[in-house]
N, C-alpha and C positions, 0 to 999 in steps of 0.2 A: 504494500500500500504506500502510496506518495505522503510525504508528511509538507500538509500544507497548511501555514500560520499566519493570521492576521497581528499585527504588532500595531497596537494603537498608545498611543505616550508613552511610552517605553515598557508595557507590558504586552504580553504575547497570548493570543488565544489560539485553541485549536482542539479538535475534535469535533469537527465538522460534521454532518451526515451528507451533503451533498454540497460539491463544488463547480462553480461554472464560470469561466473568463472569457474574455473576448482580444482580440490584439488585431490590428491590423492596420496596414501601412499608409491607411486613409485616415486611420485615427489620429487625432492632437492625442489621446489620453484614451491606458485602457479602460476597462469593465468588468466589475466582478459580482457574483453573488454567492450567498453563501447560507447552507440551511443548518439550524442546530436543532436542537434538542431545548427542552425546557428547563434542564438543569447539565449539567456537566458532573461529569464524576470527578471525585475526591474535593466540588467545590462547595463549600454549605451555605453559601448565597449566588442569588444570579449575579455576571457581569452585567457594566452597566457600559454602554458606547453609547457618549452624546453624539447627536445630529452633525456632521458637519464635521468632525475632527478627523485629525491628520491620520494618514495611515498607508501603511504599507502591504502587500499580499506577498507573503516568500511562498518560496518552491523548494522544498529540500533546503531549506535556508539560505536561501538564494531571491533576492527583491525580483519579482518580476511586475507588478502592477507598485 
């Protein structure tokens, strides 16, 4: 399985159940989405991602969006 992590203010989510991007050479800017789960394991409250904040999508730990 691909390990794929969104890093948003310098913390790192992941455990996605479905992931989907976009890239392409007509793009200014890619496209991601990304489906979870209602809770995540081993966390005992939800994350919380404001609207609007900065963020990164890796790839095997590697920035691609």
């Amino acid at each position: 399985m691909v390990d794929v992590e969104l890093k948003v203010g310098g913390k790192i989510y992941s455990g996605w159940s479905a992931v989907r991007t976009q890239r392409g050479l007509e793009q200014a800017a890619g496209a991601f989405s990304l489906q979870l789960t209602e809770r995540w394991p081993g966390q005992p409250q939800r994350w919380v991602i404001e609207p609007g904040a900065e963020c990164q999508l890796l790839l095997e730990g590697n920035p691609i969006i």
